[in-house]
C-alpha positions in Angstrom: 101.0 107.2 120.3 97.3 107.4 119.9 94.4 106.7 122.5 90.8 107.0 120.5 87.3 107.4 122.3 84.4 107.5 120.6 81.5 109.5 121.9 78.8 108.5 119.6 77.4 111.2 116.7 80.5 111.3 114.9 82.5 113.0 118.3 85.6 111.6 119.4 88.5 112.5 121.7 92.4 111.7 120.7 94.7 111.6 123.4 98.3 111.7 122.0 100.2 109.4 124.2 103.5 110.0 123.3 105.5 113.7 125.1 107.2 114.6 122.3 106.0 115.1 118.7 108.9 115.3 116.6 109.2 115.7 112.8 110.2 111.6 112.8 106.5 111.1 114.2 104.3 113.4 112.3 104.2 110.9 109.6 102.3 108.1 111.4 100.1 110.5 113.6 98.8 112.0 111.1 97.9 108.7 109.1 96.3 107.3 112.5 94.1 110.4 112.7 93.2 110.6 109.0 92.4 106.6 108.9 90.4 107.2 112.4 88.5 110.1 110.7 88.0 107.7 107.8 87.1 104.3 109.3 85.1 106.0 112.3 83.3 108.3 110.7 84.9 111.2 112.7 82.9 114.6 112.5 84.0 115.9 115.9 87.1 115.6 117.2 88.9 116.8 120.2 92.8 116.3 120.5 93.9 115.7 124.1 97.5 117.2 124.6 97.8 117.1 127.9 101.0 114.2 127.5 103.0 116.3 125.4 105.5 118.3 126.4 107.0 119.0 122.9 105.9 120.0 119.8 107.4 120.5 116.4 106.0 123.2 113.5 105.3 120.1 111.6 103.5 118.7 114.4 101.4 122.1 114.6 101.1 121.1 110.6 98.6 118.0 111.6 96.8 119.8 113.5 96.0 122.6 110.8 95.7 119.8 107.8 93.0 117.8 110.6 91.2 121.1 111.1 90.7 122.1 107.5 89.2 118.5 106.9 87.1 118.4 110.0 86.1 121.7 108.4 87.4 123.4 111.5 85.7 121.0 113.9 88.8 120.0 115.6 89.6 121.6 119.5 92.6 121.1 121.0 92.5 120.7 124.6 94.5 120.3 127.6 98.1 121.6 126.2 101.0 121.9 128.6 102.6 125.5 128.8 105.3 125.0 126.4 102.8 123.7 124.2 100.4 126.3 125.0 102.8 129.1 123.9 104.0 127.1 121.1 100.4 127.4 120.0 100.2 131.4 120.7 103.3 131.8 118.8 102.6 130.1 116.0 99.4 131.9 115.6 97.3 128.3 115.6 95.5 129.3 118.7 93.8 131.8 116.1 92.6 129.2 113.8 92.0 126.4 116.1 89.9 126.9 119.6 92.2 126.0 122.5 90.5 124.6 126.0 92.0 124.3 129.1 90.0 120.9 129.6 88.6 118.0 127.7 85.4 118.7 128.9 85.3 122.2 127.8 86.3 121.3 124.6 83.8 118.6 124.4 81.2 121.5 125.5 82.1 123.9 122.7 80.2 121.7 120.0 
């Protein structure tokens, strides 16, 4: 569900492994970021989407709840187009930054 790599300084990139996040999963997602955050000393974090090919609005929840405390130093990167609009429509893409890579995303701290 989760992949973590940590950067060093606190940064650290999440891949979410699974292509659909569905209300049944937000549950344990979230507590694996939260507890990552936690235990690793997470400042930084980038969320690789690039798996997913579904999201839920509860799913869209984590990311907002992870953002607020990362005190918005969460990026999302890498979202498939569904997920992409998803994003748009929801109006996250206006709290969150959104990159088209991981390495972009990485490069926006």
């Amino acid at each position: 569900m989760l992949e973590l790599k940590e950067l060093g300084e606190g940064m650290c990139v999440a891949k979410i492994t699974t292509s659909e996040v569905l209300t049944l999963d937000v549950p344990e997602l979230k507590e694996k970021l939260q507890q990552a955050i936690v235990n690793k000393g997470i400042k930084k974090l980038v969320l690789d989407l690039s798996d997913v090919k579904i999201i839920t609005s509860s799913g869209i929840g984590i990311f907002l709840n992870i953002n607020q405390s990362l005190k918005s130093m969460l990026r999302l990167a890498a979202p498939q187009q569904e997920v992409e609009k998803v994003l748009e429509l929801t109006k996250v893409s206006s709290v969150i930054k959104v990159f088209s890579t991981v390495d972009a995303a990485l490069k926006s701290f």
